[in-house]
N, CA, C, O and CB atoms as a CASP TS submission, in Angstrom:
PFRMAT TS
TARGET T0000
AUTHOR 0000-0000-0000
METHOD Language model
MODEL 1
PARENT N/A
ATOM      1  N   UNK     1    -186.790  49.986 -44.240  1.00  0.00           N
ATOM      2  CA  UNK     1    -187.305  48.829 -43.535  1.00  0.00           C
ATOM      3  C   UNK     1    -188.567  49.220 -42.771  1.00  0.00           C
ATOM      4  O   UNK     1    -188.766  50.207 -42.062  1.00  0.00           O
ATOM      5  CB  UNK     1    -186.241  48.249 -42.581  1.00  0.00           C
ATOM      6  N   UNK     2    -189.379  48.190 -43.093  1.00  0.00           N
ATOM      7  CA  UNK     2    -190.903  48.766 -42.249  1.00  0.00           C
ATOM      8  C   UNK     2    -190.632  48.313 -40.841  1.00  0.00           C
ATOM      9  O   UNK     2    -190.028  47.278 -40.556  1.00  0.00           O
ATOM     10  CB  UNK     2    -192.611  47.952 -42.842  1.00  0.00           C
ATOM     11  N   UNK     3    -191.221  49.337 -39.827  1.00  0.00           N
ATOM     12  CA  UNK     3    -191.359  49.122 -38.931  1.00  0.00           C
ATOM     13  C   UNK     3    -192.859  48.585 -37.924  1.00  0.00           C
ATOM     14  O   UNK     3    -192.850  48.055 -36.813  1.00  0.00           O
ATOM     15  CB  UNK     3    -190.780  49.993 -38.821  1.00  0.00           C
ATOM     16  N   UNK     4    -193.823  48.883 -38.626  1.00  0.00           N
ATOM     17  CA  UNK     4    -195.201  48.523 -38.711  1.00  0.00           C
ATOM     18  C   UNK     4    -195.526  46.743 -37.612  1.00  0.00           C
ATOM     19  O   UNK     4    -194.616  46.168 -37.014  1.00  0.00           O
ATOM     20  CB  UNK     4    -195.490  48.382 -40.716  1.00  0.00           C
ATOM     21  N   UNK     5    -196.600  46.387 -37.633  1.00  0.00           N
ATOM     22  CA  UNK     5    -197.007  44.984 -37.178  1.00  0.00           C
ATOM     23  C   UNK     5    -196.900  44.326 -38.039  1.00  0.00           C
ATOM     24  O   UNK     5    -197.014  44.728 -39.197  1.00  0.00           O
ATOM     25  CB  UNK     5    -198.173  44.719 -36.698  1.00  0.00           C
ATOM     26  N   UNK     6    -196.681  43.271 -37.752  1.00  0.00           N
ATOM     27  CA  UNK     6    -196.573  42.227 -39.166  1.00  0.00           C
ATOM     28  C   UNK     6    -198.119  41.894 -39.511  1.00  0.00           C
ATOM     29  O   UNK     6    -199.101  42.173 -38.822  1.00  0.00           O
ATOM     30  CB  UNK     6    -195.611  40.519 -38.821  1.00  0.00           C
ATOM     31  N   UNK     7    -198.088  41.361 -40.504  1.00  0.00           N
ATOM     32  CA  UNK     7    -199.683  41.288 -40.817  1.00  0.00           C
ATOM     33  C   UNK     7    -200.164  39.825 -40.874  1.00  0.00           C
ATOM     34  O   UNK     7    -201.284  39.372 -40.638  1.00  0.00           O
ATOM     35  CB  UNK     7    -200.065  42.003 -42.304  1.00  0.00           C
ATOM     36  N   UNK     8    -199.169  39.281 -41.202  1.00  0.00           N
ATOM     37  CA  UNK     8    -198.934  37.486 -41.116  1.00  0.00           C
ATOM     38  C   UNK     8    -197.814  36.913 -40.735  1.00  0.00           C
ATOM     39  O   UNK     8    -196.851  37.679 -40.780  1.00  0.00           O
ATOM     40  CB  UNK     8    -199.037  36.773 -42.366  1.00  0.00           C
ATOM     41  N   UNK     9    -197.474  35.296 -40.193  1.00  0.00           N
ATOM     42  CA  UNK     9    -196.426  35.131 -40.481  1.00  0.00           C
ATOM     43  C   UNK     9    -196.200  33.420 -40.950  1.00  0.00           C
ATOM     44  O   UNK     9    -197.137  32.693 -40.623  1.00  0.00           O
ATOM     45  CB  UNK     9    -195.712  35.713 -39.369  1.00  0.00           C
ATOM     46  N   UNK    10    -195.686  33.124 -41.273  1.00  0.00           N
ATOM     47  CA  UNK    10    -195.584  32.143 -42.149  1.00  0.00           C
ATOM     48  C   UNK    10    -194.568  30.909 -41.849  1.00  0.00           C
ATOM     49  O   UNK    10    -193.442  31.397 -41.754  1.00  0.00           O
ATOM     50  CB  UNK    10    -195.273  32.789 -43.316  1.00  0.00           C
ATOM     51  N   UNK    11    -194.536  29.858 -41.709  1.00  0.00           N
ATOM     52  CA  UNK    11    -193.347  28.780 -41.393  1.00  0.00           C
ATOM     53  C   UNK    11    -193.470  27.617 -42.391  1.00  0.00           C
ATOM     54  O   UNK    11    -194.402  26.826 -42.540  1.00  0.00           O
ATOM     55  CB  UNK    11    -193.447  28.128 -39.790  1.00  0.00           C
ATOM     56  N   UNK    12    -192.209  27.719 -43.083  1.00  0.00           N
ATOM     57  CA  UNK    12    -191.915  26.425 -43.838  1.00  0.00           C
ATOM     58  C   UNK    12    -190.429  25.757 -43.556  1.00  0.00           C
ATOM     59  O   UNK    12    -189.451  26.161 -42.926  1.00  0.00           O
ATOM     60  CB  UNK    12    -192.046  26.753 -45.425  1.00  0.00           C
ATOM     61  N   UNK    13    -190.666  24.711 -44.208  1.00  0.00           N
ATOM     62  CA  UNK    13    -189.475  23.599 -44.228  1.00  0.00           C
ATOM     63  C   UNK    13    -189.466  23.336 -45.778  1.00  0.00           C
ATOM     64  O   UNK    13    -190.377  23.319 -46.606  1.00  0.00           O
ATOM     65  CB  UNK    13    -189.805  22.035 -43.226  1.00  0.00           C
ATOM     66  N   UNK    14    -187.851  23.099 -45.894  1.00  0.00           N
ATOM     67  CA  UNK    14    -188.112  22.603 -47.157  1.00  0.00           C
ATOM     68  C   UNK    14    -186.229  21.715 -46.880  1.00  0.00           C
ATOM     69  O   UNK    14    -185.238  22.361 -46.542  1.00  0.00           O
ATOM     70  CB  UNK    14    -188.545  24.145 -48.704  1.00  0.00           C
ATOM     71  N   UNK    15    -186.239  19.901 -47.194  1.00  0.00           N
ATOM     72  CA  UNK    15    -185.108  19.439 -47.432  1.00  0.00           C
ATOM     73  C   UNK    15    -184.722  19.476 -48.532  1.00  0.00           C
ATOM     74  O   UNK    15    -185.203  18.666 -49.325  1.00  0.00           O
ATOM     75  CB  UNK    15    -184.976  18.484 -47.100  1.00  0.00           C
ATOM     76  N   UNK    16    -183.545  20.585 -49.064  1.00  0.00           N
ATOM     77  CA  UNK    16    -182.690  20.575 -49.992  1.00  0.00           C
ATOM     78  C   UNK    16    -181.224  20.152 -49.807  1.00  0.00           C
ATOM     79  O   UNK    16    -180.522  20.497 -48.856  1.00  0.00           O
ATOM     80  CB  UNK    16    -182.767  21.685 -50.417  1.00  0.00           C
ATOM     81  N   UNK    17    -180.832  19.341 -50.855  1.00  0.00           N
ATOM     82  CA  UNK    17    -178.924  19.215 -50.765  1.00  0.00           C
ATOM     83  C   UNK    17    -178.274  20.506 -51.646  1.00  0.00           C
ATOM     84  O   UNK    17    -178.651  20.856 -52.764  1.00  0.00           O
ATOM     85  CB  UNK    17    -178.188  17.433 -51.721  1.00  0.00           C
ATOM     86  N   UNK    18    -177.555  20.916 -51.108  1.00  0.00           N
ATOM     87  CA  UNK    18    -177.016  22.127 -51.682  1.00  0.00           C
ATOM     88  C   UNK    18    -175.154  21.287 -51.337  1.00  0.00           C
ATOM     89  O   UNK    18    -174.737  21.043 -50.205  1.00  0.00           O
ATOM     90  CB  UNK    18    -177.679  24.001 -50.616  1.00  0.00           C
ATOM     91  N   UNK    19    -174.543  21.071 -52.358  1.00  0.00           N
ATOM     92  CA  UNK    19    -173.285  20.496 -52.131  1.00  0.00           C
ATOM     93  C   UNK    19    -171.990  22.152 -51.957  1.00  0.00           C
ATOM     94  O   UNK    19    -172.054  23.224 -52.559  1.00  0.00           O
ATOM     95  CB  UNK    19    -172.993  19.228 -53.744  1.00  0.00           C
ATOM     96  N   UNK    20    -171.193  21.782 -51.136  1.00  0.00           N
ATOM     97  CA  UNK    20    -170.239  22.369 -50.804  1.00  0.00           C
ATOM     98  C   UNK    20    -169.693  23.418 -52.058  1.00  0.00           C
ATOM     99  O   UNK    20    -169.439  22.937 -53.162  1.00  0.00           O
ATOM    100  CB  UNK    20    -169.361  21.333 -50.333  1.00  0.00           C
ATOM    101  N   UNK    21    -169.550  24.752 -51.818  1.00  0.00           N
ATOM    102  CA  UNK    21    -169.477  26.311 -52.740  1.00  0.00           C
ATOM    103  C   UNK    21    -170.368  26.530 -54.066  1.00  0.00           C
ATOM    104  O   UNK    21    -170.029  27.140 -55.080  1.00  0.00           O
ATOM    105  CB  UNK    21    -167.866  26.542 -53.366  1.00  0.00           C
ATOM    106  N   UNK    22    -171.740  25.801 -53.774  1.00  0.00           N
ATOM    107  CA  UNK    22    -172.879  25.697 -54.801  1.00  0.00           C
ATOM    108  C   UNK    22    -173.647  26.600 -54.044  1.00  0.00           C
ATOM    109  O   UNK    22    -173.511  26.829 -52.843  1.00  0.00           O
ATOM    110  CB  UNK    22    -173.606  24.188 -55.147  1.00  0.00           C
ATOM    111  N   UNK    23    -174.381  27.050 -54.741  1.00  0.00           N
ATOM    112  CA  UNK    23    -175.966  27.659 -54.381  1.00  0.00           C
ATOM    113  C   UNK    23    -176.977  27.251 -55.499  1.00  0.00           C
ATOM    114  O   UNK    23    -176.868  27.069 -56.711  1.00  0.00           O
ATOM    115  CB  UNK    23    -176.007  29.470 -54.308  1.00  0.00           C
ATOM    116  N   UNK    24    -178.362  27.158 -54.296  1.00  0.00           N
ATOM    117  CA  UNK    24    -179.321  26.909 -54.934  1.00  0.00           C
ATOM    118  C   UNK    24    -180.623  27.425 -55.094  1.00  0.00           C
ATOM    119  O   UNK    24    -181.244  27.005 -54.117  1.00  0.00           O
ATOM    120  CB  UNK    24    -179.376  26.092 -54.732  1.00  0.00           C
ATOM    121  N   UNK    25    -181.346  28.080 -55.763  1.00  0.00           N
ATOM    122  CA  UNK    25    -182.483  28.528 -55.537  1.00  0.00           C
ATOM    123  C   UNK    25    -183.852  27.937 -54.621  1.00  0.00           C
ATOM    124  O   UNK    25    -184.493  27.082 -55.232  1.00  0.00           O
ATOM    125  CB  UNK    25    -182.707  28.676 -56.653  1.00  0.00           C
ATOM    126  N   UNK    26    -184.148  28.137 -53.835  1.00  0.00           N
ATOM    127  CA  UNK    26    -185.093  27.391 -53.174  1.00  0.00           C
ATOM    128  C   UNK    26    -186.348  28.239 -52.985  1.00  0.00           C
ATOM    129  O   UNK    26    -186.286  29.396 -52.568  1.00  0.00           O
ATOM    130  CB  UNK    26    -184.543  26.887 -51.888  1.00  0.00           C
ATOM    131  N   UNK    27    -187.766  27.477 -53.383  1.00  0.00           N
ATOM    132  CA  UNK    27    -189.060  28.164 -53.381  1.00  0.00           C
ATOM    133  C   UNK    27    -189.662  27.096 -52.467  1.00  0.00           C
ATOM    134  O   UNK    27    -189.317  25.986 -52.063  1.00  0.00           O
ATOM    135  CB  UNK    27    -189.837  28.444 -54.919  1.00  0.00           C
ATOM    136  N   UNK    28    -190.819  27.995 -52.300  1.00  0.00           N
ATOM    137  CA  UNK    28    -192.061  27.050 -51.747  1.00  0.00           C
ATOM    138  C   UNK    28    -193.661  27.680 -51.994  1.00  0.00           C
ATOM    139  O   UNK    28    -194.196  28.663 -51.481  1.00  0.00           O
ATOM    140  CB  UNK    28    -191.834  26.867 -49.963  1.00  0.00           C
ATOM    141  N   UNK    29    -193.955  27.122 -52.558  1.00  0.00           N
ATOM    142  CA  UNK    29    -195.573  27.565 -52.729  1.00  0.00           C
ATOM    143  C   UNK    29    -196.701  27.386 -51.515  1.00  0.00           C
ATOM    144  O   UNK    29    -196.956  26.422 -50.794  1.00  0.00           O
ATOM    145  CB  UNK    29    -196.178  26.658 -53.942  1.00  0.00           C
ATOM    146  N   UNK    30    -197.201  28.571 -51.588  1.00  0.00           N
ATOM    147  CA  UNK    30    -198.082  28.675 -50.529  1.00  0.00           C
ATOM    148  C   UNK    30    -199.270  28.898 -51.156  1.00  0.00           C
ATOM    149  O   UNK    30    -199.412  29.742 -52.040  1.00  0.00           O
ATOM    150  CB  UNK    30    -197.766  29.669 -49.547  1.00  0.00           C
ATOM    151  N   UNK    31    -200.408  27.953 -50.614  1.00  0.00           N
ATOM    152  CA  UNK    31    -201.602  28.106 -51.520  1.00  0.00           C
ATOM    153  C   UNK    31    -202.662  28.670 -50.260  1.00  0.00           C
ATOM    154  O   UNK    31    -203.864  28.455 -50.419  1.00  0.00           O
ATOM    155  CB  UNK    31    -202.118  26.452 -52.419  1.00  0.00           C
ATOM    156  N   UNK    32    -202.279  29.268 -49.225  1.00  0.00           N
ATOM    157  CA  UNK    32    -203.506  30.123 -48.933  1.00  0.00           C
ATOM    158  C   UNK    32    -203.373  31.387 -48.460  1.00  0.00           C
ATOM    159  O   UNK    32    -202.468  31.971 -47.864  1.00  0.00           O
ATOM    160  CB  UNK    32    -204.296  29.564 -48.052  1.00  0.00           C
ATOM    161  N   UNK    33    -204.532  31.718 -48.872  1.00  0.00           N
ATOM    162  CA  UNK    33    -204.242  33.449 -48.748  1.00  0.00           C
ATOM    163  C   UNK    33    -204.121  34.294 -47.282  1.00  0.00           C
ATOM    164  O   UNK    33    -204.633  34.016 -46.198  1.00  0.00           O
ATOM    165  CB  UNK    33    -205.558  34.215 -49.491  1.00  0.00           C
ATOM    166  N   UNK    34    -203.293  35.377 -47.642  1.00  0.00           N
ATOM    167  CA  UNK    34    -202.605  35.917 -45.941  1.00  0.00           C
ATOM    168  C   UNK    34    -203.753  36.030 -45.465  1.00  0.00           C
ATOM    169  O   UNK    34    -204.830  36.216 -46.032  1.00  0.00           O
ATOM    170  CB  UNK    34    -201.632  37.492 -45.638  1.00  0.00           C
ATOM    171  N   UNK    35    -203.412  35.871 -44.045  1.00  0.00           N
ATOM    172  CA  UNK    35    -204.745  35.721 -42.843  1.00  0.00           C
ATOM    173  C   UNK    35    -205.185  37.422 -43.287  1.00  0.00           C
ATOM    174  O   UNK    35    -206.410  37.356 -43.386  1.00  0.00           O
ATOM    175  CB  UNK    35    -204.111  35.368 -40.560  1.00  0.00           C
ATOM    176  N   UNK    36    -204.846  38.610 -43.536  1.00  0.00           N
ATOM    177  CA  UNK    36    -205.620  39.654 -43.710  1.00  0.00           C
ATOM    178  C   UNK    36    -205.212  40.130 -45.299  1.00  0.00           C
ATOM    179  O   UNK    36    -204.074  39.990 -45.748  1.00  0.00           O
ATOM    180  CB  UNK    36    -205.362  40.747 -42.487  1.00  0.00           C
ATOM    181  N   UNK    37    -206.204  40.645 -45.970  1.00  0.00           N
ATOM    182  CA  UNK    37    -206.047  40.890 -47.398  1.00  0.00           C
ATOM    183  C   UNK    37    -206.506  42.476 -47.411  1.00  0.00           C
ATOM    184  O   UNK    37    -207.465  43.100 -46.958  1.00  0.00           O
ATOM    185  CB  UNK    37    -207.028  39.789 -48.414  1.00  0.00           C
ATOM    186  N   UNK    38    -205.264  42.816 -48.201  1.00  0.00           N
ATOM    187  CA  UNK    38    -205.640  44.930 -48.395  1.00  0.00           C
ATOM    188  C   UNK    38    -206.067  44.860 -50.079  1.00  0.00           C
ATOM    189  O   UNK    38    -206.228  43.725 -50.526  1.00  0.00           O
ATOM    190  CB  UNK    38    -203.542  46.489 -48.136  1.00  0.00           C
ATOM    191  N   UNK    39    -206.156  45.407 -50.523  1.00  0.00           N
ATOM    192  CA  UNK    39    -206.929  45.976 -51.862  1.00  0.00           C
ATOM    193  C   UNK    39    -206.161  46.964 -52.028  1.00  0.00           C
ATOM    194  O   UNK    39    -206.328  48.035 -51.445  1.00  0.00           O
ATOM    195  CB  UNK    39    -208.500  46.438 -51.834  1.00  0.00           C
ATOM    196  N   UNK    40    -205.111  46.699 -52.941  1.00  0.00           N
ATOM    197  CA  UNK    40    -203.804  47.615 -53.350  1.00  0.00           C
ATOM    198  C   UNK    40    -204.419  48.849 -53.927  1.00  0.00           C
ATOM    199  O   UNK    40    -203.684  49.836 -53.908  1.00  0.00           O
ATOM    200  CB  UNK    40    -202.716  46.883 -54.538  1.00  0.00           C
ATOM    201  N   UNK    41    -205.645  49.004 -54.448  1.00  0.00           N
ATOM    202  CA  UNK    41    -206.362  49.591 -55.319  1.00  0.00           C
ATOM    203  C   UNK    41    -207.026  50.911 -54.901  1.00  0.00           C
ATOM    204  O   UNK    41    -207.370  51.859 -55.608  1.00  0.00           O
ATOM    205  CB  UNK    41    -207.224  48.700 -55.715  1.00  0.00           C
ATOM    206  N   UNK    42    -207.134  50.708 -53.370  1.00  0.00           N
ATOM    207  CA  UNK    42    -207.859  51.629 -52.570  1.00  0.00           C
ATOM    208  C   UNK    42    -206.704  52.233 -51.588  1.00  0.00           C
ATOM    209  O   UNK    42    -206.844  52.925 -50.579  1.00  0.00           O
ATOM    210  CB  UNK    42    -209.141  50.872 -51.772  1.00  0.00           C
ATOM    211  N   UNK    43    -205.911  51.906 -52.004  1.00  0.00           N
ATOM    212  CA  UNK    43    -204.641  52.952 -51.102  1.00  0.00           C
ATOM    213  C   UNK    43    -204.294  53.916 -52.057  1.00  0.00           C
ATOM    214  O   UNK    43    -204.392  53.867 -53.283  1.00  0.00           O
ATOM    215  CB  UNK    43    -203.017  52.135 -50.575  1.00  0.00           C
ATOM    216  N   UNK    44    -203.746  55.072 -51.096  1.00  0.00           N
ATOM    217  CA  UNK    44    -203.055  55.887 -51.343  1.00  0.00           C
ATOM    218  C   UNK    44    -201.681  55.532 -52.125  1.00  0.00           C
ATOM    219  O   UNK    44    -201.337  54.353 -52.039  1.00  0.00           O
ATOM    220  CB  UNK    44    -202.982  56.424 -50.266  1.00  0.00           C
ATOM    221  N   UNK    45    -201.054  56.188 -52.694  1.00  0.00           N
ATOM    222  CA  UNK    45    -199.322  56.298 -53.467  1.00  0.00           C
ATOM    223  C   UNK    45    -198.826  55.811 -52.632  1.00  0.00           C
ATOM    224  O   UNK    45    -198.487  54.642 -52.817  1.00  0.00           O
ATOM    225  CB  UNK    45    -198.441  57.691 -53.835  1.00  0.00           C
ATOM    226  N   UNK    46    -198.435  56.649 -50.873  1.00  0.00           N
ATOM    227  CA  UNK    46    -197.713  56.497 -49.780  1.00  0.00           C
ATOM    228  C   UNK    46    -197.947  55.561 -49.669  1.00  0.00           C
ATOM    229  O   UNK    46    -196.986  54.835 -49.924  1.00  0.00           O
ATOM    230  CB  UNK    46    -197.763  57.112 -48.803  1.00  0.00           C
ATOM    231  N   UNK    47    -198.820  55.043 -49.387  1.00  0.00           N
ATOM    232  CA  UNK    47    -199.738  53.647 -48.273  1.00  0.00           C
ATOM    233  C   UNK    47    -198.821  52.944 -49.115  1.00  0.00           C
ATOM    234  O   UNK    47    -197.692  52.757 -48.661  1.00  0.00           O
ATOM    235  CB  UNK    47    -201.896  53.090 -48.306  1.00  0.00           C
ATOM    236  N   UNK    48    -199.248  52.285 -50.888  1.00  0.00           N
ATOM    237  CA  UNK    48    -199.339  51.581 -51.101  1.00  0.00           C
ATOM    238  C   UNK    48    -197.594  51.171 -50.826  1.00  0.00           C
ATOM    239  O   UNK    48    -197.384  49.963 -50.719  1.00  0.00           O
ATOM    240  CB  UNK    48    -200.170  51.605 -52.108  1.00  0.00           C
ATOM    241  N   UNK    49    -196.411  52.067 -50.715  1.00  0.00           N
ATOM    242  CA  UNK    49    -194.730  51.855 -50.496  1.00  0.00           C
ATOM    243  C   UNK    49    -194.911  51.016 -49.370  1.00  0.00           C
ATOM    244  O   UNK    49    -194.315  49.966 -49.611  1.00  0.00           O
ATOM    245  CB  UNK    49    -193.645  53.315 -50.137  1.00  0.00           C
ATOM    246  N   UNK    50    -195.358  50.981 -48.444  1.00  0.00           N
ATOM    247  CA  UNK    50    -195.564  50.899 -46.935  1.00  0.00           C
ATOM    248  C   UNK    50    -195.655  49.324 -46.761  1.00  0.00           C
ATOM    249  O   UNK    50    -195.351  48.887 -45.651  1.00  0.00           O
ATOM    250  CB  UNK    50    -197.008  51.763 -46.356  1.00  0.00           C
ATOM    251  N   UNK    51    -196.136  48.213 -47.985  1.00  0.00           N
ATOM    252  CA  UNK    51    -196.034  47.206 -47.392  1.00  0.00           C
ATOM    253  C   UNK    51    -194.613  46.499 -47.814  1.00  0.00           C
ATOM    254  O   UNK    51    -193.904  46.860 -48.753  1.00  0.00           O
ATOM    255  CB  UNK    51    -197.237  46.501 -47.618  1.00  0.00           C
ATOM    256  N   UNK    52    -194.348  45.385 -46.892  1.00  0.00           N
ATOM    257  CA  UNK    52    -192.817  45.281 -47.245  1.00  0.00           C
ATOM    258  C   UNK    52    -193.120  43.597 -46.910  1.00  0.00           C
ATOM    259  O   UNK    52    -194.034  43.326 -46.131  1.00  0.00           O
ATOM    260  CB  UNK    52    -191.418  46.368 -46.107  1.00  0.00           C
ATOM    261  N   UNK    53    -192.161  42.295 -47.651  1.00  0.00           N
ATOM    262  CA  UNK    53    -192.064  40.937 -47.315  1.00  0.00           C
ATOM    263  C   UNK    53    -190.951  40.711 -46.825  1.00  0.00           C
ATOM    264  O   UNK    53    -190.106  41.293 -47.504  1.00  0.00           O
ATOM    265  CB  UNK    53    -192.268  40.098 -48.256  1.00  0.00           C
ATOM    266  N   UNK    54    -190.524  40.188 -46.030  1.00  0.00           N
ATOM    267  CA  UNK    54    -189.266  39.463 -45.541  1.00  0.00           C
ATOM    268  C   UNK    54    -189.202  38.040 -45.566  1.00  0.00           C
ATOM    269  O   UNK    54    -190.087  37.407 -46.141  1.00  0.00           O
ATOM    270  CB  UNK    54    -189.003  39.784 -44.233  1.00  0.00           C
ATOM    271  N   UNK    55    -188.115  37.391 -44.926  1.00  0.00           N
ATOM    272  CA  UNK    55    -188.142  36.557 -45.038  1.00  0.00           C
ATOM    273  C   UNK    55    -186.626  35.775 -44.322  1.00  0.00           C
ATOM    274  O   UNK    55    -185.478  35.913 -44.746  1.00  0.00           O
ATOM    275  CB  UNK    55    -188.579  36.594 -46.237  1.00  0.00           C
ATOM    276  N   UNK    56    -187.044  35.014 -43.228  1.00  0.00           N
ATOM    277  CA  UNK    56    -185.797  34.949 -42.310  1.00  0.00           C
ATOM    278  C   UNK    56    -185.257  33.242 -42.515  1.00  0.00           C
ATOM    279  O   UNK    56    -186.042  32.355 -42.852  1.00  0.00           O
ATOM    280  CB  UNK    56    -186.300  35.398 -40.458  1.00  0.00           C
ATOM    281  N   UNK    57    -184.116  33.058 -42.302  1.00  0.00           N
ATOM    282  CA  UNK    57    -183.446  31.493 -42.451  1.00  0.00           C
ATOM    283  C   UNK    57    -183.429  31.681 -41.174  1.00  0.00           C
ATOM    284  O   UNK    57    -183.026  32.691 -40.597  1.00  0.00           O
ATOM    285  CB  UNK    57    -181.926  31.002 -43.316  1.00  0.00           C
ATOM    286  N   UNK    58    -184.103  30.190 -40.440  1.00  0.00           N
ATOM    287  CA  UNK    58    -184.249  30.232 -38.809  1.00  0.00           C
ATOM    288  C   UNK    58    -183.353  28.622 -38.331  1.00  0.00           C
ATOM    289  O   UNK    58    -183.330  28.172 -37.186  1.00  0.00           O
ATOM    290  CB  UNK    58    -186.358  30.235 -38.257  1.00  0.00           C
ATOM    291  N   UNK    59    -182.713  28.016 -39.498  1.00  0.00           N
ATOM    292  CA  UNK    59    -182.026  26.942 -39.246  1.00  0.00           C
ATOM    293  C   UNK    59    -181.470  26.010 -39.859  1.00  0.00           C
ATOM    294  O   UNK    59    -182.276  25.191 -40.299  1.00  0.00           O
ATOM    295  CB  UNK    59    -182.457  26.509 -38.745  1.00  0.00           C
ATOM    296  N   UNK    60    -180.422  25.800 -40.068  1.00  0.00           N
ATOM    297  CA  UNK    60    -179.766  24.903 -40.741  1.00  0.00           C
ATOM    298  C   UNK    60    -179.186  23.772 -40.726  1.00  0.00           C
ATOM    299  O   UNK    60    -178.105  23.757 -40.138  1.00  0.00           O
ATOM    300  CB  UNK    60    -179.255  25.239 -41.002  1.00  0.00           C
ATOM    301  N   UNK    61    -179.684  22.434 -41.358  1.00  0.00           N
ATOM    302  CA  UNK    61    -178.870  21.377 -41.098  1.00  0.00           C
ATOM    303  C   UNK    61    -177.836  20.739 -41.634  1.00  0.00           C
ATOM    304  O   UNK    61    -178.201  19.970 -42.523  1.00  0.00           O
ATOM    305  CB  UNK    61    -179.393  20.711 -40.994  1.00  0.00           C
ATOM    306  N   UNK    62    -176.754  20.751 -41.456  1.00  0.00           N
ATOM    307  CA  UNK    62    -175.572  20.414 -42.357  1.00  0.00           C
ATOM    308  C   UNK    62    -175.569  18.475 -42.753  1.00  0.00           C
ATOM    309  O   UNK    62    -176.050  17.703 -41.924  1.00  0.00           O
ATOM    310  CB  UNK    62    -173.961  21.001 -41.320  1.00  0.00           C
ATOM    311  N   UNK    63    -175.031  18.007 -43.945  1.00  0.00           N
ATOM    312  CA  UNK    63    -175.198  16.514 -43.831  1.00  0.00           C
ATOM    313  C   UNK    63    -174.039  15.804 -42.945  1.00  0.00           C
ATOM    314  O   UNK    63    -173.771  14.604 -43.002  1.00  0.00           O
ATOM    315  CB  UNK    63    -175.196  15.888 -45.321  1.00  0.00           C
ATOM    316  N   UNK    64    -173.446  16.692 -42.177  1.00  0.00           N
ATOM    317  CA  UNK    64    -172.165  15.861 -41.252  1.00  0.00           C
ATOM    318  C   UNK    64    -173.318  15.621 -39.906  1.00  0.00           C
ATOM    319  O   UNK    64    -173.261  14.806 -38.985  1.00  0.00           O
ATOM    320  CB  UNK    64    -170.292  17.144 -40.716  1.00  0.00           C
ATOM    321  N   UNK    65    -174.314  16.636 -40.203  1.00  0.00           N
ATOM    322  CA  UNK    65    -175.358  16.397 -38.809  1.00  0.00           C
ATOM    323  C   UNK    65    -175.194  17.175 -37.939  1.00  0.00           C
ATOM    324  O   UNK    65    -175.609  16.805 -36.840  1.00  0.00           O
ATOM    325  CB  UNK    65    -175.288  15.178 -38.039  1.00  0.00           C
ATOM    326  N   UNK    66    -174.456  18.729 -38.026  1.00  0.00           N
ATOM    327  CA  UNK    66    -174.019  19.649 -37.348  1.00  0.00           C
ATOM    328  C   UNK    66    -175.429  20.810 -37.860  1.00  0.00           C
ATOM    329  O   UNK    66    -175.929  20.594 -38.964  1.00  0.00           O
ATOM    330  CB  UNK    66    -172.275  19.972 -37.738  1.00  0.00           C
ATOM    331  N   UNK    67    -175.875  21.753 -37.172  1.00  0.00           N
ATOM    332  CA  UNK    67    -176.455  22.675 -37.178  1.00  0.00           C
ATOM    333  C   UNK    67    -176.370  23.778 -36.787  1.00  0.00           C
ATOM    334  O   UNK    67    -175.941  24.015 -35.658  1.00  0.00           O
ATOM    335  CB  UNK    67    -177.045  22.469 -36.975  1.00  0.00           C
ATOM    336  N   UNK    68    -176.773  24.757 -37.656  1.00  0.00           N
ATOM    337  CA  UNK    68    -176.926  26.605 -37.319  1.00  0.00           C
ATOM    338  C   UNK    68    -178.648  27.008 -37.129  1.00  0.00           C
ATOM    339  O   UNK    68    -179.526  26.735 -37.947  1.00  0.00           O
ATOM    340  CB  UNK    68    -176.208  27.758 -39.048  1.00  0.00           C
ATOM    341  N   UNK    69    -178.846  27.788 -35.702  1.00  0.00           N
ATOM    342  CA  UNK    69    -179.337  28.103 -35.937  1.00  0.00           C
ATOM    343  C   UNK    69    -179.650  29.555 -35.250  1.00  0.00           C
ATOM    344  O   UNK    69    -179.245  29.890 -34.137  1.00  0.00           O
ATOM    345  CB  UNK    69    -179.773  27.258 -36.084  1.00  0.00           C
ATOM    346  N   UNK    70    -180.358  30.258 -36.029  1.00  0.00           N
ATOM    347  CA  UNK    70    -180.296  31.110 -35.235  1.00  0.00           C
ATOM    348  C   UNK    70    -180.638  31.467 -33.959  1.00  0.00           C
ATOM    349  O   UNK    70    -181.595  30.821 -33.530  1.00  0.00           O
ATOM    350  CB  UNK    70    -180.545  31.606 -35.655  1.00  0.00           C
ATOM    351  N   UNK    71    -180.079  32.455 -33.042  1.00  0.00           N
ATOM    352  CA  UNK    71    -179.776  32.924 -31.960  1.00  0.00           C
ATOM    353  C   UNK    71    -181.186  33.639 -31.068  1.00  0.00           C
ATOM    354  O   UNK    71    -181.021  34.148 -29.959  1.00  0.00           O
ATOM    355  CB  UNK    71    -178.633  33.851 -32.339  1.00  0.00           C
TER
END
């Protein structure tokens, strides 16, 4: 896990129904480019391991109208 600054960060929404012991794949397209851009090309081997994406679920709305979110 990188421990580093983040380099961007990003917030979306997206309303999906996902019905009760289903899962669903959920995307979202982002059409602009991260506020800072590296050139994979000009790093080192090491360097280039070093960058890492995450990606956090910050809230959930259930259709009874109950919510999780995180803490």
């Amino acid at each position: 896990m990188s421990t580093g600054p983040a380099l961007a960060r990003h917030q979306f929404t997206s309303d999906e129904t996902i019905k009760p012991g289903k899962s669903k794949e959920v995307s979202v397209l982002y059409l602009k480019p991260p506020v800072k851009t590296v050139d994979a090309r000009s790093l080192k081997e090491k360097e280039k391991d070093s960058f890492t994406g995450r990606f956090v679920i910050a809230r959930l709305q259930f259709s009874d109208g109950s919510v999780w979110q995180l803490p």
